[in-house]
MARBA-3410 file (N, C-alpha, C, O; in Angstrom, 1 decimal):
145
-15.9,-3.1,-8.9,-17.3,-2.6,-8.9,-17.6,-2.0,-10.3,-18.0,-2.7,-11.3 ~ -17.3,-0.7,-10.3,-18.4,-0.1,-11.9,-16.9,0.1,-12.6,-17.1,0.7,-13.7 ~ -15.9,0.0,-12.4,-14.5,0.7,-13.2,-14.1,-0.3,-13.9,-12.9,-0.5,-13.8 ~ -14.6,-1.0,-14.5,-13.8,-2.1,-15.6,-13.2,-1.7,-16.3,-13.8,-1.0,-17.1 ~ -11.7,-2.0,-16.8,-11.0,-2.0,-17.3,-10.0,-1.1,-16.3,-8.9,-1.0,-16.7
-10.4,-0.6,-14.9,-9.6,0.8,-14.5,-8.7,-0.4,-13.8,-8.9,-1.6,-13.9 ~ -7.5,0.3,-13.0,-6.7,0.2,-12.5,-6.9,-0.5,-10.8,-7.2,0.2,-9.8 ~ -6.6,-1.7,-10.7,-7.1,-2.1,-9.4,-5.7,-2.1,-8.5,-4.5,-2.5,-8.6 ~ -6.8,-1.3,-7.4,-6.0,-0.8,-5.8,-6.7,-2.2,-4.6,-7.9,-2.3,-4.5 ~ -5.8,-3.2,-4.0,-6.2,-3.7,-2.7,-5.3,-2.9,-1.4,-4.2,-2.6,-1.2
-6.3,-2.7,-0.8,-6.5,-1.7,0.3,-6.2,-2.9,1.7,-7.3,-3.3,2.2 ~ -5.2,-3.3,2.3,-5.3,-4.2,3.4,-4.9,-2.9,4.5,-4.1,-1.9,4.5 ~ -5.8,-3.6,5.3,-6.3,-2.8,6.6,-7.0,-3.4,7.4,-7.7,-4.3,6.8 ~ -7.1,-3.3,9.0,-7.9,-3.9,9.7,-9.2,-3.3,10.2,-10.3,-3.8,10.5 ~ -8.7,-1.9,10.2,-10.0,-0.9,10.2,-11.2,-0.1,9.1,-11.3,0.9,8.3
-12.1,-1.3,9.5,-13.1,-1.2,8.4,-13.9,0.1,7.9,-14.6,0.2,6.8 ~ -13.5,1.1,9.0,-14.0,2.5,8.7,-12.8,3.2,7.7,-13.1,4.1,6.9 ~ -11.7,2.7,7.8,-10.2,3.1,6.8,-10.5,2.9,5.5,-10.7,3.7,4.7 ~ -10.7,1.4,5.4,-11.3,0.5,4.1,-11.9,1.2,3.6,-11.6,1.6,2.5 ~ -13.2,1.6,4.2,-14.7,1.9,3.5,-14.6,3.4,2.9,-15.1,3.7,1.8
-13.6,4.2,3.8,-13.2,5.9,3.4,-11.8,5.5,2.3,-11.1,6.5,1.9 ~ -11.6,5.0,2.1,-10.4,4.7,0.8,-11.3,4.4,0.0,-11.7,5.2,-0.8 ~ -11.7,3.3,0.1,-12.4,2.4,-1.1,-13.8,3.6,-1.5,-14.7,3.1,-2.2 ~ -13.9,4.6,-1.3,-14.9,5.5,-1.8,-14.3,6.3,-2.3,-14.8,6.9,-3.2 ~ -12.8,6.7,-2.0,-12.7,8.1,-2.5,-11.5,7.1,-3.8,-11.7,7.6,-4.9
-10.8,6.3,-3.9,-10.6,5.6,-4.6,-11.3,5.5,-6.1,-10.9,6.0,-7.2 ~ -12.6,4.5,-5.7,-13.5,4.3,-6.8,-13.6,5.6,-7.1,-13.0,6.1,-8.0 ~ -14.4,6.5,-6.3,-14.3,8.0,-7.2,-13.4,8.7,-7.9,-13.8,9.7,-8.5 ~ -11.9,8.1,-7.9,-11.0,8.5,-8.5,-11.0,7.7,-9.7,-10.2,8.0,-10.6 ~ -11.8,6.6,-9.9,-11.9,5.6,-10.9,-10.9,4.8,-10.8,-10.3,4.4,-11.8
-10.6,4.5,-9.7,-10.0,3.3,-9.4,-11.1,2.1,-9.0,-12.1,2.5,-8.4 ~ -10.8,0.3,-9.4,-11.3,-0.3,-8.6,-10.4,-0.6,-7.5,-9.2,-0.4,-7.5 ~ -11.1,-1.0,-6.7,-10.7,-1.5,-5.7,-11.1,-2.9,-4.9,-12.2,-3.4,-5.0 ~ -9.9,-3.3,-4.1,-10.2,-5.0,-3.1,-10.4,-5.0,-1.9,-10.3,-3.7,-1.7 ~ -10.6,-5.5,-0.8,-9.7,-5.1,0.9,-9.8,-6.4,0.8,-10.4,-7.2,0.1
-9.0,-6.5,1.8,-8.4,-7.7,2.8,-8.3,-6.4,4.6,-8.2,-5.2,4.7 ~ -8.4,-7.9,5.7,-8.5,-7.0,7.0,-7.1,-8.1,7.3,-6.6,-8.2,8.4 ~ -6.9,-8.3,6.8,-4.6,-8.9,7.4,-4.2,-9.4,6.5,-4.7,-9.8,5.4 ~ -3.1,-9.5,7.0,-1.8,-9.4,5.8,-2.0,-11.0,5.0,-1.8,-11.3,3.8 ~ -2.6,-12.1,6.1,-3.0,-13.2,5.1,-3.7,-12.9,4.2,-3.3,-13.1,3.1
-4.9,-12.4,4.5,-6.4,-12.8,4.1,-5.6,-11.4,2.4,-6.0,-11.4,1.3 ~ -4.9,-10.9,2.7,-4.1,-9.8,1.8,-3.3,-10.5,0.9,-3.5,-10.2,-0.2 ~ -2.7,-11.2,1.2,-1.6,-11.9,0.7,-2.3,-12.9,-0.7,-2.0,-13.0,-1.9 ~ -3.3,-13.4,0.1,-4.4,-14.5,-1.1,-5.0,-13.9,-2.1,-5.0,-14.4,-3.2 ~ -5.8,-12.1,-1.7,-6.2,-11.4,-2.8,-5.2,-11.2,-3.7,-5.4,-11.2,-5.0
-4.1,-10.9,-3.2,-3.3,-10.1,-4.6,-2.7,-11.6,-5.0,-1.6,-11.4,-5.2 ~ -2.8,-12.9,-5.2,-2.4,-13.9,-5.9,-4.2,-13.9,-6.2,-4.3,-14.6,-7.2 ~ -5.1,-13.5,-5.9,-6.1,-14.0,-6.5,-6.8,-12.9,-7.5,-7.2,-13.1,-8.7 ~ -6.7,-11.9,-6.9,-7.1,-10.3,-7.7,-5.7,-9.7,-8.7,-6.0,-8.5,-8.9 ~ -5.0,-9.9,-9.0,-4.1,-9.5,-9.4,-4.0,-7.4,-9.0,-3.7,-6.7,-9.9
-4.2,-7.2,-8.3,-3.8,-5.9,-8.5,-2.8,-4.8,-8.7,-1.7,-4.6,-8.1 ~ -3.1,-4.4,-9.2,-2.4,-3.4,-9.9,-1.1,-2.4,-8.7,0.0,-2.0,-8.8 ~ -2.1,-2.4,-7.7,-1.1,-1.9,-6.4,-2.0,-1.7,-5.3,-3.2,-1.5,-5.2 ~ -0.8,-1.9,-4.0,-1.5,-2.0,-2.9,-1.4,-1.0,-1.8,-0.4,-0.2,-1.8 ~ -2.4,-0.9,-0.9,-2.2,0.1,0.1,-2.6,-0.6,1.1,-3.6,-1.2,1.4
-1.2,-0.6,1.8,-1.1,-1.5,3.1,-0.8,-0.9,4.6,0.4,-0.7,4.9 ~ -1.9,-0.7,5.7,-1.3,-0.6,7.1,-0.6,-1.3,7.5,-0.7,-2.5,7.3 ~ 0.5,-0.6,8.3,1.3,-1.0,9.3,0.8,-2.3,9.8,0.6,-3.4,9.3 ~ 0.5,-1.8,11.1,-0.3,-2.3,12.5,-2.4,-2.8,12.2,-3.5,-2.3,12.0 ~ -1.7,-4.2,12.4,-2.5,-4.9,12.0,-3.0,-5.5,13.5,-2.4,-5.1,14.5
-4.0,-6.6,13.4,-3.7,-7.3,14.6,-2.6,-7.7,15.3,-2.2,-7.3,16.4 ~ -2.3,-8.6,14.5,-0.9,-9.3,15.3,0.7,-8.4,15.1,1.8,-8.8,14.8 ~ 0.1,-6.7,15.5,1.0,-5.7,15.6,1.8,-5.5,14.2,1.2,-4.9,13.3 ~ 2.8,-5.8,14.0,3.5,-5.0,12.9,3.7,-6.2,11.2,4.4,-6.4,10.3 ~ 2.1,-6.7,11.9,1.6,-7.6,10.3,2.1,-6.6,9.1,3.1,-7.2,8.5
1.8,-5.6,8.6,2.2,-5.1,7.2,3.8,-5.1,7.2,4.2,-4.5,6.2 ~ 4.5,-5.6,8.0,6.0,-5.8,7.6,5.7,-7.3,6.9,6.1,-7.6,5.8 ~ 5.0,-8.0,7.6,5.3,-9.5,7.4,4.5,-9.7,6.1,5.0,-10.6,5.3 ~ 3.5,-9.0,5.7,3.0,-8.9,4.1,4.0,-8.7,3.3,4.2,-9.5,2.4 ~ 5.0,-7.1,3.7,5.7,-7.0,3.0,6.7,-8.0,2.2,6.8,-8.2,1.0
7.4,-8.6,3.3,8.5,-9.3,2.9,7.8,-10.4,2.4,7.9,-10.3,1.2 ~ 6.9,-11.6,2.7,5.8,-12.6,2.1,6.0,-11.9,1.0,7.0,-12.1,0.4 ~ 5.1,-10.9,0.3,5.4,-10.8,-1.1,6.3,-10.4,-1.7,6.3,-10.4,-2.9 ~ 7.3,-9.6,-0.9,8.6,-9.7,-2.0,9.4,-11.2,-2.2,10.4,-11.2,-2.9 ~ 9.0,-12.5,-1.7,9.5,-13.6,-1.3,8.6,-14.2,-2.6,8.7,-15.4,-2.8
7.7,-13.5,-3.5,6.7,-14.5,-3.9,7.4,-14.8,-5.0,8.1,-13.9,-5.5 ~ 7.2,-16.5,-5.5,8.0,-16.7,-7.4,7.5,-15.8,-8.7,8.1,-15.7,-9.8 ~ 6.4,-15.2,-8.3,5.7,-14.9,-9.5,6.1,-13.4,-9.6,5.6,-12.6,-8.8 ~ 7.0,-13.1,-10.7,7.1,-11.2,-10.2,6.0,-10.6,-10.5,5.7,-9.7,-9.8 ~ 5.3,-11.1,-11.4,4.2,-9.7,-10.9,3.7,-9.5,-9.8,3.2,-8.4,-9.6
3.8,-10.5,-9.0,3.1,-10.4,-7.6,4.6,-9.9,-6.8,4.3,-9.2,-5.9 ~ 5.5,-10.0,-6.9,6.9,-10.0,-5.9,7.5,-8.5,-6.6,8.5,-7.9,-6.1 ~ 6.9,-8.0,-7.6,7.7,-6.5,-7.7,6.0,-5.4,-7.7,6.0,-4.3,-8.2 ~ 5.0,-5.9,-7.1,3.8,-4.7,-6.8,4.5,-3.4,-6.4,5.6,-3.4,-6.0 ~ 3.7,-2.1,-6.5,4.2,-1.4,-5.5,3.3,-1.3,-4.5,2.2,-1.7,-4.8
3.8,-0.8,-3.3,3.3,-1.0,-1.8,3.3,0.3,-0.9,4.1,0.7,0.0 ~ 1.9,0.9,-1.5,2.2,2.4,-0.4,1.5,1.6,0.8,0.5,0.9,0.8 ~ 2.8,1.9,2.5,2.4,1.6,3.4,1.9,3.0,4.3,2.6,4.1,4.3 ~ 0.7,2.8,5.1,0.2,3.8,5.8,0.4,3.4,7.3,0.0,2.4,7.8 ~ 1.1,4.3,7.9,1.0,4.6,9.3,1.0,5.4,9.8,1.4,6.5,9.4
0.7,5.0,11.0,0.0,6.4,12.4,1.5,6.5,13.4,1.9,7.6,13.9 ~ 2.1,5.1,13.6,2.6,5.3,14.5,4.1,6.0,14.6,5.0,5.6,15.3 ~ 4.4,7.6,13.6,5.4,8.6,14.1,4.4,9.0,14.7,5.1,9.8,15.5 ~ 3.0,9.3,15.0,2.4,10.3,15.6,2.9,9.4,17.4,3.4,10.0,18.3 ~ 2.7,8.1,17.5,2.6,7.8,18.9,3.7,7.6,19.4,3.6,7.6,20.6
4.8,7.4,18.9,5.8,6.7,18.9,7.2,7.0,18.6,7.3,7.2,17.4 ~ 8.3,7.1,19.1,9.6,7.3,18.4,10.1,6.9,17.7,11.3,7.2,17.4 ~ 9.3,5.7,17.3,10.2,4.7,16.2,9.7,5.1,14.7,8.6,5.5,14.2 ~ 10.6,4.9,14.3,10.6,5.6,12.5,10.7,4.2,12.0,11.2,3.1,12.3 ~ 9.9,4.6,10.7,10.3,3.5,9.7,11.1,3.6,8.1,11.1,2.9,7.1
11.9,5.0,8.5,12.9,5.2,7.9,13.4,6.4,8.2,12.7,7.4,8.4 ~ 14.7,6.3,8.3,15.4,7.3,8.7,15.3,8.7,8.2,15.0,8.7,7.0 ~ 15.4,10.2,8.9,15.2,11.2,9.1,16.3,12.0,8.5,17.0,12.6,9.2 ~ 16.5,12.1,6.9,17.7,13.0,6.7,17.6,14.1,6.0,17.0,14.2,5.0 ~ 18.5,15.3,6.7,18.1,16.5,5.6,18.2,16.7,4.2,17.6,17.4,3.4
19.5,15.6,3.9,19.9,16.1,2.6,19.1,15.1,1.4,19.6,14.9,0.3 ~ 17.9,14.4,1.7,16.6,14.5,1.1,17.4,12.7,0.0,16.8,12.4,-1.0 ~ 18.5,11.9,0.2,18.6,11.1,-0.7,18.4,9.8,-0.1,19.0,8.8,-0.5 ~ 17.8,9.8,0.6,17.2,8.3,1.8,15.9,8.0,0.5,15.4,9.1,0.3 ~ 15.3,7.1,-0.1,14.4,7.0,-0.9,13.9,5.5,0.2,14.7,4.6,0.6
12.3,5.5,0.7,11.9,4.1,1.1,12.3,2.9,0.9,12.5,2.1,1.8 ~ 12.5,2.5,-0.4,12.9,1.7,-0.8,13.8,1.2,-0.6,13.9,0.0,-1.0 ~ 15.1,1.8,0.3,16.4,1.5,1.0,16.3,0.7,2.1,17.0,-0.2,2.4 ~ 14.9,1.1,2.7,15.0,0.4,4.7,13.9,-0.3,4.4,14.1,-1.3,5.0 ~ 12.8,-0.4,3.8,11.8,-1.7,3.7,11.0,-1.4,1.9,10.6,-0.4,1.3
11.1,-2.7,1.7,11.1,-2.9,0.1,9.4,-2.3,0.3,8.5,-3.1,0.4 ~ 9.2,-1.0,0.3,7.9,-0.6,0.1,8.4,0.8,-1.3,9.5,1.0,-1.6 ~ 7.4,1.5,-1.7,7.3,2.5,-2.6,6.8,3.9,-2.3,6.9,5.0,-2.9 ~ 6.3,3.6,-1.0,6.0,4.9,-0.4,5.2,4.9,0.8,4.1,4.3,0.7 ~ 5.6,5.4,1.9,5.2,5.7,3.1,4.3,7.2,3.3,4.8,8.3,3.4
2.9,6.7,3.4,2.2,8.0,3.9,1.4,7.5,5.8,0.9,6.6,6.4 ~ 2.0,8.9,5.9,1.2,8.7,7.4,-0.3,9.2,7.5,-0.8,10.1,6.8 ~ -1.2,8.4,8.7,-2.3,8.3,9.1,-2.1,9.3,10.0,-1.1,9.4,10.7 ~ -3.6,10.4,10.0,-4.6,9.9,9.0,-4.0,10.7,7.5,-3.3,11.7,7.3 ~ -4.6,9.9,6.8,-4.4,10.0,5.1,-4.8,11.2,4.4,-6.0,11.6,4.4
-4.0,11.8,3.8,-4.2,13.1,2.9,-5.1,12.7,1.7,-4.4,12.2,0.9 ~ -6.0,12.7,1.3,-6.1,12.2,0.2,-5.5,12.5,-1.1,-5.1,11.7,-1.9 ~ -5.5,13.7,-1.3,-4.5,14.6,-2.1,-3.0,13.6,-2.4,-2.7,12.9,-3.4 ~ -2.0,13.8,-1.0,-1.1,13.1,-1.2,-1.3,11.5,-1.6,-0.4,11.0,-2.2 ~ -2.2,10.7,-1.3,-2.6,9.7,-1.6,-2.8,9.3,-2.8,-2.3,8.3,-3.3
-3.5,10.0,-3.3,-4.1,10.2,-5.6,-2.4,10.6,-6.0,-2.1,9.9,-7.0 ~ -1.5,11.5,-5.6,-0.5,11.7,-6.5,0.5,10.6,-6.2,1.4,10.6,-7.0 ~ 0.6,9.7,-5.2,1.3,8.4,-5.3,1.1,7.3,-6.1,2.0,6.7,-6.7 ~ -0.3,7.1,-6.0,-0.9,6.3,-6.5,-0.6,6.6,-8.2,0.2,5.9,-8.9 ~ -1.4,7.7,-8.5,-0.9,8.3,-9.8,1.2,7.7,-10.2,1.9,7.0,-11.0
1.4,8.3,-9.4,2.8,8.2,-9.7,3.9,6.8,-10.1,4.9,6.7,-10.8 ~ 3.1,5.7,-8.8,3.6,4.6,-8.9,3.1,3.7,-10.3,3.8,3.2,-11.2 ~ 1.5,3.8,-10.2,1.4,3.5,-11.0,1.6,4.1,-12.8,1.2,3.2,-13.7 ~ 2.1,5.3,-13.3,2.9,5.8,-13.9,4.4,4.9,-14.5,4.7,4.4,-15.5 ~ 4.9,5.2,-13.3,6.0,4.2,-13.3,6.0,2.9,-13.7,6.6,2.3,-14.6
5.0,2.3,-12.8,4.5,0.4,-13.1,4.6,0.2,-14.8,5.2,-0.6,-15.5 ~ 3.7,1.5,-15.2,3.0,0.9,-16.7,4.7,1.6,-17.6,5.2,1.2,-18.6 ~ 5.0,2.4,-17.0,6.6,2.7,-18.2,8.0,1.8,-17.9,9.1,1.9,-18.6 ~ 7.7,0.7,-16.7,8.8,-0.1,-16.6,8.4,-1.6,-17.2,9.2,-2.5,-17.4 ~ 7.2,-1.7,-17.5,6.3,-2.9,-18.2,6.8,-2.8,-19.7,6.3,-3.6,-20.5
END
């Protein structure tokens, strides 16, 4: 949109009310931003948009689609597309007993161990904690470049 030259975020999600409240508070962070609504139609932006990093739900249609995004692009030849980082968002510790990474006190379990993502925030979204990920990863991105 109006951020040229800023930092592009694709946003895959199926829920267009999710998209539309990211993709606002985003750009106002002066980020641009993409969406895709599944992990294909996701998959084609970031080989077509190159972005900078993505924010990916879980639970897609075809249920636990943002795993299958996941590993699809860590599988891709091209590293810039196969080393993105990937904050994944989900709701379901609120519904559910299943974790998507293990539960330890002494704090040295990093995401990155149990599914090749960068950071897990749960739904609904802080924004706060969302800008200092984003901040952080991409931080990181531009001092390992």
């Amino acid at each position: 949109m109006g951020n040229e030259g800023a930092k592009k975020i694709l946003i895959v999600d199926d829920d267009p009310d999710i998209v539309g409240s990211l993709t606002m508070a985003l750009e106002s962070a002066g980020y641009a931003t993409a969406s895709a609504g599944n992990a294909e139609e996701g998959l084609d932006k970031v080989r077509a948009e190159r972005p900078d990093l993505v924010v990916l739900d879980v639970m897609m249609p075809a249920g636990t689609e943002g795993f299958h995004f996941v590993w699809s692009l860590r599988k891709e030849d091209d590293v810039g597309i196969r080393d993105l980082p990937i904050i994944m968002l989900t709701a379901i510790h609120d519904g559910s007993p299943l974790k998507f990474y293990p539960e330890q006190s002494d704090g040295t379990y990093q995401p990155y161990e149990y599914l090749p993502v960068q950071a897990f925030l749960d739904k609904p979204v802080q924004l706060e904690k969302l800008f200092s990920e984003v901040q952080r990863l991409l931080a990181e991105d531009q001092a390992s470049s």
